[in-house]
C-alpha positions as CSV (number, residue, x, y, z in Angstrom):
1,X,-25.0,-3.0,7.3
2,X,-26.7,0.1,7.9
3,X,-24.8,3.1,9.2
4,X,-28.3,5.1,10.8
5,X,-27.4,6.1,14.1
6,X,-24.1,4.4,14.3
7,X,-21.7,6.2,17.0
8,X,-18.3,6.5,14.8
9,X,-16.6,9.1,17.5
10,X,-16.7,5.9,19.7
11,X,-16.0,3.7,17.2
12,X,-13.0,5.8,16.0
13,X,-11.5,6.1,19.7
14,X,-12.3,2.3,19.9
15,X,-10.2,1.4,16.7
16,X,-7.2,4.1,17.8
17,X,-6.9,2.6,21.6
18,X,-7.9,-1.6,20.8
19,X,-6.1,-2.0,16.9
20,X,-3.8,0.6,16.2
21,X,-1.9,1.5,19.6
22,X,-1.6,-2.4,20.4
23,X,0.4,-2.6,17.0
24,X,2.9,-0.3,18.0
25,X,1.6,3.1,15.9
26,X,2.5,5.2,19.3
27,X,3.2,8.2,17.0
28,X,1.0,11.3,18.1
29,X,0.9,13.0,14.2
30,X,0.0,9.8,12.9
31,X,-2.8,9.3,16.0
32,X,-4.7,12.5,15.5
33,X,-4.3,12.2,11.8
34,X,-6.6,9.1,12.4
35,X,-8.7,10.8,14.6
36,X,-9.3,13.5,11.8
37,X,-9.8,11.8,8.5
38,X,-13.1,10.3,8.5
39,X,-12.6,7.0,7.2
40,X,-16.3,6.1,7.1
41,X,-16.0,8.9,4.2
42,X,-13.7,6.8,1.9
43,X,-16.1,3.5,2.4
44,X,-18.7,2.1,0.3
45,X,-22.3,2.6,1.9
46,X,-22.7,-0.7,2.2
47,X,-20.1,-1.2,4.5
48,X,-20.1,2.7,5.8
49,X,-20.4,0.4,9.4
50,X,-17.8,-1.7,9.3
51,X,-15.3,1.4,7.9
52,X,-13.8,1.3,11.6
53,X,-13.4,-2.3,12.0
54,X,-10.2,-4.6,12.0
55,X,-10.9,-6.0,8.8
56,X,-10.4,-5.5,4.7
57,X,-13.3,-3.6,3.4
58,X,-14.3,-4.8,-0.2
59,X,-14.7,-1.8,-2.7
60,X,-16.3,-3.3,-5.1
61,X,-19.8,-5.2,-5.7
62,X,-19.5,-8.1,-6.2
63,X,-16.6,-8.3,-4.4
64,X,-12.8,-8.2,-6.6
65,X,-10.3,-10.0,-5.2
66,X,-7.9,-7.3,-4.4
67,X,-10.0,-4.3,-4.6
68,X,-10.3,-3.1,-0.9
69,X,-9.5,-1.2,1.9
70,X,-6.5,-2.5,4.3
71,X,-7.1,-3.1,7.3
72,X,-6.9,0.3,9.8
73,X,-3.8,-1.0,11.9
74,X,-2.0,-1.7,8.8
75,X,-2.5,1.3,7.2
76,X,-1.7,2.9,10.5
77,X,1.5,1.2,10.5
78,X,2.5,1.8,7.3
79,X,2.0,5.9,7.9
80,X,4.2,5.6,10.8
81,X,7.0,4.0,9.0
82,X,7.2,6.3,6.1
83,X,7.8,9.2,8.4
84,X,6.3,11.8,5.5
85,X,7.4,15.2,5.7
86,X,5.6,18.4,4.5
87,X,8.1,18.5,1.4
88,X,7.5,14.8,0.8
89,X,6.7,14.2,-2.8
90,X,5.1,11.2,-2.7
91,X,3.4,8.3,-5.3
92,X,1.3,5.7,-4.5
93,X,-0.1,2.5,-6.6
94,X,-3.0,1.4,-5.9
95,X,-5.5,4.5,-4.5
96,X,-8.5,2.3,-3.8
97,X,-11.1,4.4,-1.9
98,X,-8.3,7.5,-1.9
99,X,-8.1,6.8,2.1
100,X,-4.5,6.3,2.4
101,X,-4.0,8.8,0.0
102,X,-5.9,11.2,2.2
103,X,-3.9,10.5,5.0
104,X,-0.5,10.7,3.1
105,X,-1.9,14.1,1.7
106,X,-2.4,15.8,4.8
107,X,1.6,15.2,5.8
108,X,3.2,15.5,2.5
109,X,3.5,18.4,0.1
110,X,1.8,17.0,-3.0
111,X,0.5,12.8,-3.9
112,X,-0.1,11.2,-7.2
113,X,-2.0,8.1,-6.8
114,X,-2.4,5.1,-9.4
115,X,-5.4,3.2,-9.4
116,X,-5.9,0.5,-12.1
117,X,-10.1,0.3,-12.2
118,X,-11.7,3.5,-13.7
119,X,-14.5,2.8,-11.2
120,X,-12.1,2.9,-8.2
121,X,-10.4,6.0,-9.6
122,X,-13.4,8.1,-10.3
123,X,-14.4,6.9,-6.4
124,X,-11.2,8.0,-5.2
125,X,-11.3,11.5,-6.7
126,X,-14.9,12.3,-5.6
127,X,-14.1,11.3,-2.2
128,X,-11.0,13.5,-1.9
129,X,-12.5,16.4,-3.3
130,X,-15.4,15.9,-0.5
131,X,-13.0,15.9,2.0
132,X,-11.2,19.0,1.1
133,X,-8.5,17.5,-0.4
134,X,-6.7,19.1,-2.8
135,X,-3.1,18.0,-2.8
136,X,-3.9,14.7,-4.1
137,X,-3.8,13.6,-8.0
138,X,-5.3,10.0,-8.7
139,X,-4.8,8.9,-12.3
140,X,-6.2,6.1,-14.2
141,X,-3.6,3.4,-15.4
142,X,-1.9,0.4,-14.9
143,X,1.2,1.6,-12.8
144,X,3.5,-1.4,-14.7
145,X,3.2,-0.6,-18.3
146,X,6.2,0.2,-20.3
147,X,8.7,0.2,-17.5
148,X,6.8,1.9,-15.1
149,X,6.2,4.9,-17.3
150,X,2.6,6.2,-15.8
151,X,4.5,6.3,-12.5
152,X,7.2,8.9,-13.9
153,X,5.0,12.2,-13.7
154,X,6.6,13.6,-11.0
155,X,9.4,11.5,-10.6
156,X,12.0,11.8,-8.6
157,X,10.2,11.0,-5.7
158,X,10.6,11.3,-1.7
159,X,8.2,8.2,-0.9
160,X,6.9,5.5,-3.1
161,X,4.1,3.1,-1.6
162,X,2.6,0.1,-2.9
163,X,-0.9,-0.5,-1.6
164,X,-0.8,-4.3,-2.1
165,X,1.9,-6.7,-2.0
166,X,3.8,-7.8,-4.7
167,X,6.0,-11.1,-5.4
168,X,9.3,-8.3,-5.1
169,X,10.0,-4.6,-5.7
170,X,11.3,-3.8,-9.7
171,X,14.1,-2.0,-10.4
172,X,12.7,0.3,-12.3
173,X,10.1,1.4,-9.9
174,X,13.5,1.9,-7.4
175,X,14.8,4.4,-9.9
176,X,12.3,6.5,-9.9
177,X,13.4,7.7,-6.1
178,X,15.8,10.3,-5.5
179,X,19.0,10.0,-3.1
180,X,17.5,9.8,0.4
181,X,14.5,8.8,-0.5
182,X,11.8,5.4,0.6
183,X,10.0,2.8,-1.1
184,X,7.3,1.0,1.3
185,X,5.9,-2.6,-0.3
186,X,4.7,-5.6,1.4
187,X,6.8,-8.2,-0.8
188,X,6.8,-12.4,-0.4
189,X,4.0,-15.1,-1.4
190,X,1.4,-16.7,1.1
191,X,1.8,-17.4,3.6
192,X,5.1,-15.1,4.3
193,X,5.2,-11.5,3.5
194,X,7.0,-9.2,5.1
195,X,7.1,-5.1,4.9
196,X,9.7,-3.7,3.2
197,X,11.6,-0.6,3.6
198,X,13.9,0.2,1.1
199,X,16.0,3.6,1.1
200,X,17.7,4.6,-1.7
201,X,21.0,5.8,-0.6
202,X,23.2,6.1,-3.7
203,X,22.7,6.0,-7.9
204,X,23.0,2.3,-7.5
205,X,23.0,1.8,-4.0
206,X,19.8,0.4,-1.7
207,X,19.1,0.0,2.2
208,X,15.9,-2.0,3.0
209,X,15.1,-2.9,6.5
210,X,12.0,-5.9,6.7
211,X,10.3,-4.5,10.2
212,X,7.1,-6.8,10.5
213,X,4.6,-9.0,8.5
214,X,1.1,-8.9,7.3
215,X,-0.4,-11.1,4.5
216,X,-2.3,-8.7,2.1
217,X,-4.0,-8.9,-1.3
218,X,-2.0,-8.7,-4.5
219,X,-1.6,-5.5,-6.5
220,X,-2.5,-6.9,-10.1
221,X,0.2,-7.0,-13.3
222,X,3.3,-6.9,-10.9
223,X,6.3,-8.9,-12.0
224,X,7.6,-11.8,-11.0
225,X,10.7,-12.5,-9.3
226,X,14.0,-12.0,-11.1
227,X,17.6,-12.6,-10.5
228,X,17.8,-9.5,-8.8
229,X,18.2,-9.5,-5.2
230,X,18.9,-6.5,-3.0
């Protein structure tokens, strides 16, 4: 769909006022963050038209199942929850586009970002760098090989997220959070998933809070569950 003389300041206020207030993101940093980051930037041109609209936006051609932008509420949502502070250190897997990223880089004080597809990655960096961002590293790898090891750069971490569900949350991924820190993951099978807070609030000790559900595509490799339960 073309973008050529598409009104996104409308379409921007439209998407802030009719998806994202309606699903509770009331919180003002997180609403002009939105208003600010051009997330038509972060979309492939194909779909540059559609970047503002309540849907997935497929990232790759012909579309991967998986590969795509979340929808903008949901990404909304999941900013609000994670409550980032400027000396947040903060990982995410799965950088897609580099849109959440983005966002997560202009509240925190520094964001490595896993993406699994080369192709992705490279998209991710060139569309940080055009917006200015420089607080952001993405890096190529698979986030779950050998323990979780390409995910211990700059461990311990304030705030993991998990841009994609997964069938639950490993314990090895947990331990890479300091004391007082958050893990955000959408965890469960179709057609129940629910977001997931977890706090770490001891060496061996875990608070997770389950404060509303979305279905969303899986992040690939993830394990499956195990006897461990939180």
């Amino acid at each position: 769909m073309s973008a050529a003389g598409f009104d996104f300041e409308k379409a921007r206020f439209n998407m802030i006022e009719q998806q994202i207030r309606p699903w509770e993101v009331l919180d003002a940093t997180v609403l002009a963050l939105l208003g600010q980051v051009k997330r038509e930037a972060f979309v492939p041109a194909a779909y540059q038209a559609l970047a503002l609209s309540d849907l997935e936006i497929p990232l790759t051609q012909p579309p991967v199942e998986g590969e795509c932008m979340l929808a903008p509420k949901v990404e909304a949502r999941i900013l609000q929850d994670l409550a980032l502070k400027p000396t947040d250190n903060v990982l995410e897997i799965g950088a897609g586009s580099g849109y959440m990223a983005a966002l997560m880089g202009r509240l925190a004080r520094r964001v490595l970002t896993l993406e699994i597809n080369p192709a992705l990655a490279d998209m991710a960096r060139a569309n940080l760098a055009r917006a200015g961002i420089d607080n952001v590293r993405v890096k190529t790898a698979d986030a779950t090989t050998a323990r979780f090891a390409p995910c211990a750069d700059d461990a311990p971490y304030d705030v993991i997220v998990l841009s994609g569900s997964v069938a639950e949350v490993p314990t090895d991924l947990l331990e890479l959070l300091r004391v007082g820190g958050r893990l955000f993951a959408v965890v469960g099978d179709e057609p129940i998933m629910r977001a997931t807070l977890i706090e770490r609030t001891g060496e061996a000790s875990y608070h997770s809070v389950e404060p509303w559900d979305i279905v969303i595509p899986r992040l690939r490799h993830f394990p499956q569950p195990s006897p461990f339960r939180f």
